[in-house]
Wavefront OBJ file of the C-alpha trace (Angstrom):
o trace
v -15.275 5.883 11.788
v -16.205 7.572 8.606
v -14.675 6.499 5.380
v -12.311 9.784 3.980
v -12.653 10.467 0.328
v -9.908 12.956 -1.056
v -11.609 15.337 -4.073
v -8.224 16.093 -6.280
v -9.151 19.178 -8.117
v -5.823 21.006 -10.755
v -6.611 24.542 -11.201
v -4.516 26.899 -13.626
v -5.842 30.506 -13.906
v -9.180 29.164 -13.006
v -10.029 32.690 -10.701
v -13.585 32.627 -12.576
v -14.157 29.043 -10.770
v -12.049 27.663 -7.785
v -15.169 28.867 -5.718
v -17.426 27.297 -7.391
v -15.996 24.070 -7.424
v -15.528 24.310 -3.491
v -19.441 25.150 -3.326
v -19.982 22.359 -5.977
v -18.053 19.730 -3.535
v -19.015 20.819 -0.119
v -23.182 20.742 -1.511
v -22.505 17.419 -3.241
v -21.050 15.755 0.461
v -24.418 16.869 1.779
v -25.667 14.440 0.706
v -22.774 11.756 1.859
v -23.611 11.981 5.407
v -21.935 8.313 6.074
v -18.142 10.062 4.266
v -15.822 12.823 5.759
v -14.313 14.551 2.844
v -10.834 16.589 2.183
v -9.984 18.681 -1.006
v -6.876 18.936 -2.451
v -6.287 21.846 -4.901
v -3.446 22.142 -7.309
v -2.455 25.181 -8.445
v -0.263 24.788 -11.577
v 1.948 28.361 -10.876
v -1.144 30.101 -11.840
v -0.887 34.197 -12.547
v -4.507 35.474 -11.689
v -5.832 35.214 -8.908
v -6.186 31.870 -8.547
v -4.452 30.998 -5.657
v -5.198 34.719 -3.431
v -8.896 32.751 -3.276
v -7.227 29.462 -2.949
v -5.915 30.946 0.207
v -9.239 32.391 1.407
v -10.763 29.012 1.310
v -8.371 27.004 2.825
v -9.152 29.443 5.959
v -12.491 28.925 5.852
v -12.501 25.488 5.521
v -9.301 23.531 7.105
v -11.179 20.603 5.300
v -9.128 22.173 1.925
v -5.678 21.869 0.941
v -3.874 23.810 -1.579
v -0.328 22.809 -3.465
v 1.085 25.897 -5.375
v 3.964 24.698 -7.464
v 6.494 27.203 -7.979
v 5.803 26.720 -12.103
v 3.861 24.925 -14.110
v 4.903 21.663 -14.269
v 2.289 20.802 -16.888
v -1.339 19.018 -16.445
v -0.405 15.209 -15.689
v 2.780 15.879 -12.944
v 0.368 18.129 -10.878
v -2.209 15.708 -11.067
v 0.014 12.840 -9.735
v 1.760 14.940 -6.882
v -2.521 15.498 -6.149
v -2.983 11.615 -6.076
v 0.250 11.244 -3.657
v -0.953 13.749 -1.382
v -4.250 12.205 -0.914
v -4.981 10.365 2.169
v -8.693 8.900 1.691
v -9.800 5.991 1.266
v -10.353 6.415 -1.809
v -9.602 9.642 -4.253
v -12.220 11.369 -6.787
v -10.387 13.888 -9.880
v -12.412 16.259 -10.891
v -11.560 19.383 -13.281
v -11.969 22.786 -11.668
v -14.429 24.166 -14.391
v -16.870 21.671 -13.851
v -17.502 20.044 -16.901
v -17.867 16.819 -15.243
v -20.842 17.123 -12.534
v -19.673 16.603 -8.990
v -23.510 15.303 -8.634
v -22.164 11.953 -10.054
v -19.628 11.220 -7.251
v -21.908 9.890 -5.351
v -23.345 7.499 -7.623
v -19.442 6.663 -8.290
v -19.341 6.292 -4.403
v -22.100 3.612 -4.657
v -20.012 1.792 -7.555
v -16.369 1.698 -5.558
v -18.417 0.253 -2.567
v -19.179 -2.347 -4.387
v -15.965 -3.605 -4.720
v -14.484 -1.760 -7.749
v -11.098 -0.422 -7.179
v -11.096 2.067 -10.211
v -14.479 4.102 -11.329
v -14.415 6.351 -14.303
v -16.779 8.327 -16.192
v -17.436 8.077 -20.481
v -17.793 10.444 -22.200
v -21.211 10.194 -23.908
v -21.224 13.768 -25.312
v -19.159 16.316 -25.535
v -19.719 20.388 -25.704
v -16.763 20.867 -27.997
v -16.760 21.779 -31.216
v -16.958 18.379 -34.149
v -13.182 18.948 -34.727
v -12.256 18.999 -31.458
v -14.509 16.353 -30.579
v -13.360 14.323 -33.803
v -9.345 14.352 -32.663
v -10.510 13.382 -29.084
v -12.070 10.490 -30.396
v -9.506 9.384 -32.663
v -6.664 9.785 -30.198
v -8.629 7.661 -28.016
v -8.960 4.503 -30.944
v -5.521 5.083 -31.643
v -3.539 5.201 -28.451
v -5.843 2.082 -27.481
v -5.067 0.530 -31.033
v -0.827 0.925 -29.975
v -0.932 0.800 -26.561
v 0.293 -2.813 -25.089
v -2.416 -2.130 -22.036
v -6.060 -2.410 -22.225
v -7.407 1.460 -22.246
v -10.926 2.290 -22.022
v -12.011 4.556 -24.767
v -13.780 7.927 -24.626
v -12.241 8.189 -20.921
v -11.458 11.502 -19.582
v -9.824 12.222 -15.927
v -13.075 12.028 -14.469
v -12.218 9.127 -12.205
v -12.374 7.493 -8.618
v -9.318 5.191 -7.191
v -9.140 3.408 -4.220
v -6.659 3.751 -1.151
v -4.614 0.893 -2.835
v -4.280 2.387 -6.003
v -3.585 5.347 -4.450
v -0.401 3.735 -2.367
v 0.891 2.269 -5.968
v 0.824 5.799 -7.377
v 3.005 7.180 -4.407
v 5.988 4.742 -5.580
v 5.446 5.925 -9.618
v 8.244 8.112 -10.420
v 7.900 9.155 -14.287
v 8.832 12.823 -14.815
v 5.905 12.447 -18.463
v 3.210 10.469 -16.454
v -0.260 9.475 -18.360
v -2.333 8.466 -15.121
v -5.297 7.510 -17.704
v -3.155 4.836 -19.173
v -1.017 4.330 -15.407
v -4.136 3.503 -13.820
v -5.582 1.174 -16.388
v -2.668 -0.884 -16.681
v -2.758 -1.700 -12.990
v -5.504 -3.830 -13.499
v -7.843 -4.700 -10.147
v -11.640 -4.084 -10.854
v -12.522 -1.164 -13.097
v -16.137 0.029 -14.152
v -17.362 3.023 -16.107
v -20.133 4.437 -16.358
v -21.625 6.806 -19.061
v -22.461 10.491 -18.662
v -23.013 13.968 -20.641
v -19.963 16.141 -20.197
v -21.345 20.451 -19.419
v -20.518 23.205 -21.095
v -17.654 25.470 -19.291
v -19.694 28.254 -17.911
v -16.557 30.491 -16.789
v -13.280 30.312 -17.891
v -11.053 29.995 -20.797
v -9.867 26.086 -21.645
v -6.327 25.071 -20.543
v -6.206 22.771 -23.297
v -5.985 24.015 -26.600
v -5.162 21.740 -29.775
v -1.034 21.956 -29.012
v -2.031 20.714 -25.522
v -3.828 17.839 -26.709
v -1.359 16.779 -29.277
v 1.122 17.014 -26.600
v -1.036 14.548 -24.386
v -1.013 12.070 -27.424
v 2.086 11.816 -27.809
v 2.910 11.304 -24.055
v -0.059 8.774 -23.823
v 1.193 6.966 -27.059
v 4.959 7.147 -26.133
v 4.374 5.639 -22.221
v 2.199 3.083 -22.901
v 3.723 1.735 -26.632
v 6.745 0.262 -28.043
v 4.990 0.891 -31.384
v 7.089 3.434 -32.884
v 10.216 1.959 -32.131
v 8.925 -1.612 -33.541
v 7.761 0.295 -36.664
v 11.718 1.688 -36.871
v 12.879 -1.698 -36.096
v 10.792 -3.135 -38.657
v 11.641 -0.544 -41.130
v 15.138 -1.138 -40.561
v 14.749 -4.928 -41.061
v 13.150 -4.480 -44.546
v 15.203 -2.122 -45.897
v 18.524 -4.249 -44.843
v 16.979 -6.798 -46.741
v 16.437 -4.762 -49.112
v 19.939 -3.239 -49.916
v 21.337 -7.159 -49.297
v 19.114 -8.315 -52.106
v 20.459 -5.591 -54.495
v 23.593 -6.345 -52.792
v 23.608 -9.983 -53.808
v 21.996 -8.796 -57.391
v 25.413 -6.801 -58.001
v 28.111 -9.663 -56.916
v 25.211 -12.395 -59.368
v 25.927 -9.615 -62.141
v 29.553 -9.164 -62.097
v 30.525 -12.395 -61.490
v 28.056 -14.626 -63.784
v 26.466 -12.335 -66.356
v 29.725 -10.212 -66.794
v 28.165 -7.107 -66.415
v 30.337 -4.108 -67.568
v 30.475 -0.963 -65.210
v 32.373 1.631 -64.947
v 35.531 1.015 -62.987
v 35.517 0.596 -59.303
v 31.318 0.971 -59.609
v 30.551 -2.271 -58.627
v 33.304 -2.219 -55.490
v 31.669 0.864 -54.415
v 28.140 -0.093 -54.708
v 28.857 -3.195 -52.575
v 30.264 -1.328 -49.847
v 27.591 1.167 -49.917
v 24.937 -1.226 -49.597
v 26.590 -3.972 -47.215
v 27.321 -0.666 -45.040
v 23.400 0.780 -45.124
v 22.238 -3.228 -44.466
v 24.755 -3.370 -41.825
v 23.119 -0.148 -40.020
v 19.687 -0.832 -40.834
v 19.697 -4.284 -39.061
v 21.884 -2.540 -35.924
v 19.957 0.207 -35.795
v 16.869 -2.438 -35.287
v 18.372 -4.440 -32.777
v 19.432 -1.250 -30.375
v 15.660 0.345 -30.820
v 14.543 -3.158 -29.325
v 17.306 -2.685 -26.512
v 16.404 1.050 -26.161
v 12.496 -0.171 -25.513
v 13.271 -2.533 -22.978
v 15.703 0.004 -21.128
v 12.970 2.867 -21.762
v 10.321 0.719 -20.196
v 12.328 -0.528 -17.302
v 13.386 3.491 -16.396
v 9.460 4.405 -16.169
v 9.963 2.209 -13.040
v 6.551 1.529 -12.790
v 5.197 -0.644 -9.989
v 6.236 -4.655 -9.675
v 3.200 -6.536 -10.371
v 0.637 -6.126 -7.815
v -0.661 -9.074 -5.440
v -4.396 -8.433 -5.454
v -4.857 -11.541 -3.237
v -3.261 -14.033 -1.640
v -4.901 -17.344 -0.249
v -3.025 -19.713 2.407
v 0.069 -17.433 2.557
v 0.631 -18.871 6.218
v 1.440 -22.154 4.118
v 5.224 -23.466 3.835
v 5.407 -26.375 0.885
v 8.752 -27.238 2.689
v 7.824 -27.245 5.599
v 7.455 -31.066 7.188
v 4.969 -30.186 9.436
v 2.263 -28.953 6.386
v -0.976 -29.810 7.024
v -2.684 -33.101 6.023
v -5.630 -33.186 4.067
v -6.003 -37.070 5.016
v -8.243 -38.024 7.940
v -6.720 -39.824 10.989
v -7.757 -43.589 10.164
l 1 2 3 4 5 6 7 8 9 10 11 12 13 14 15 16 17 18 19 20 21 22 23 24 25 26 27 28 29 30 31 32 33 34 35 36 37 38 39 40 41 42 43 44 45 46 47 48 49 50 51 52 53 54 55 56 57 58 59 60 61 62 63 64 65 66 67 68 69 70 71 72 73 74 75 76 77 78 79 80 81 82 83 84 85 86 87 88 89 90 91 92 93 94 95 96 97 98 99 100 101 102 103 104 105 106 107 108 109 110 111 112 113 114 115 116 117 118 119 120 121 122 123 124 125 126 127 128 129 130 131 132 133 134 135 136 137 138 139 140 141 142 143 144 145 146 147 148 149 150 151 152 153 154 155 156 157 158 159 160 161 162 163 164 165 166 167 168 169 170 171 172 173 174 175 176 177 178 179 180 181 182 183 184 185 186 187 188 189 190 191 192 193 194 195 196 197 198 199 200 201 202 203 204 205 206 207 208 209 210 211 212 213 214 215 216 217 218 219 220 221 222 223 224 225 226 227 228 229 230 231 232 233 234 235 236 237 238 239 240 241 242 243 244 245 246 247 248 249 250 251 252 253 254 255 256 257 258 259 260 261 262 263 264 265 266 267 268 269 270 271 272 273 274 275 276 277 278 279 280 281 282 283 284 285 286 287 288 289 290 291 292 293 294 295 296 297 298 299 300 301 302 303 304 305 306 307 308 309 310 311 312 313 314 315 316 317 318 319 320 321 322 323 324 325 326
């Protein structure tokens, strides 16, 4: 039997190019004789006409399936309801304007039957503007730089999974997903490879500058506890801080003989043992708030890639010898 491989492709007011994607895919599977192929198309509440050809399609070809959501629910939460409705073998994402050639999938193919689990493209080049192309490239440093998982850099969503990261995706439930940084931090074998992103040849991008800053801070927020160990340590200094002075005002009263105004020193004290008191509270509930924050992403236990001589009971009496009968 032919191996399936699911082609996950978001569209959002993409009229100018949902066909040819389809046309892209179905020429590219030409030549994958040895793989039967489905395509799963997204459409993000689009308000063109977007999903009237959508429709067409899908009775051309039963080999196409569309999801309409009844808004947008934004970029990354179509993409993973895409991944959980896949049922290939493996999965391939590909953006609906084609900036990423669908010529490449099957060199990608080639790579995940080697034995990679995860395959996804680098960026080599990019058609956007050097500003554009600058914050990209920074974000990517950065969020890599914070993040507590080991994230390829200059990655886009140009990626193929396999069936088993597939099934861990279909227990995720994370209402601000990053599947870049999700599907890193599951670990198994991952390879890139290097490639020249294309120019959009129809279309308008879906992701202007507010988009992308909105996509850093999701990727920095779900895969760090950075900001809230920056508070925490913030909150640790300046307790110390205010306790020093605080210690500096009872030293100056009490052994220099330091004469303030009336009640000054009382009040000072209080002030300052009450902003230590928060500062080191406030610290120790943004370390609590972390742990609770990371446990509610209820992200997958960690996954048994292998297991060797699970038949094997170490209580058992009857475990086999490894000593020869004499």
């Amino acid at each position: 039997m032919k191996p399936l491989i699911s082609v996950l492709i978001p569209a959002f007011n993409e009229e100018a190019n949902v066909r040819r994607a389809y046309a892209a895919i179905v020429e590219t599977f030409r030549d994958l004789p040895g793989y039967n192929y489905e395509i799963i198309f997204t459409d993000n509440h689009s308000t063109d006409r977007t999903f009237q050809i959508l429709q067409e399609i899908a009775r051309e070809d039963r080999r196409v399936r569309v999801i309409r959501f009844s808004r947008n629910v934004g970029y990354q939460r179509s993409l993973l309801i895409a991944y959980k409705a896949a049922t290939g073998d493996c999965s391939v994402q590909i953006d609906c304007d084609l900036q990423d050639p669908p010529h490449l999938i099957p060199q990608m193919v080639a790579l995940w039957r080697q034995g990679h689990q995860v395959v996804y493209g680098i960026r080599r080049s990019l058609t956007d503007g050097w500003f554009t192309v600058f914050v990209r490239r920074t974000f990517y440093r950065c969020i890599n730089a914070l993040s507590e998982d080991d994230l390829p850099l200059n990655v886009g969503e140009f990626r193929l999974v396999d069936r088993r990261i597939l099934d861990e995706l279909r227990r995720v439930d994370d209402t601000s997903p990053y599947l870049r940084g999700l599907i890193s931090a599951m670990g198994f074998s991952q390879v890139g490879f290097e490639y020249d992103r294309e120019a959009r040849v129809a279309g308008e991008s879906k992701f202007p500058f507010r988009a992308m800053f909105s996509l850093a801070v999701d990727g920095i927020l779900n895969h760090s506890l950075t900001p809230l160990r920056i508070a925490s340590m913030t909150s640790l200094i300046m307790g110390t801080a205010t306790f020093l002075l605080l210690i500096g005002y009872v030293i100056g009263k009490l052994v220099f003989g330091q004469e303030w105004p009336a009640g000054f020193a009382t009040t000072t004290i209080l002030i300052l043992l009450s902003i230590t008191l928060n500062a080191i509270f406030l610290g120790i509930i943004g370390e609590y708030i972390g742990r609770i924050f990371m446990q509610s992403k209820r992200r997958p236990t960690p996954i048994i890639e292998a297991s060797l001589n699970d038949e094997f009971d170490a209580h058992s009496e009857r475990a086999p010898s490894r000593m020869g009968s004499g």
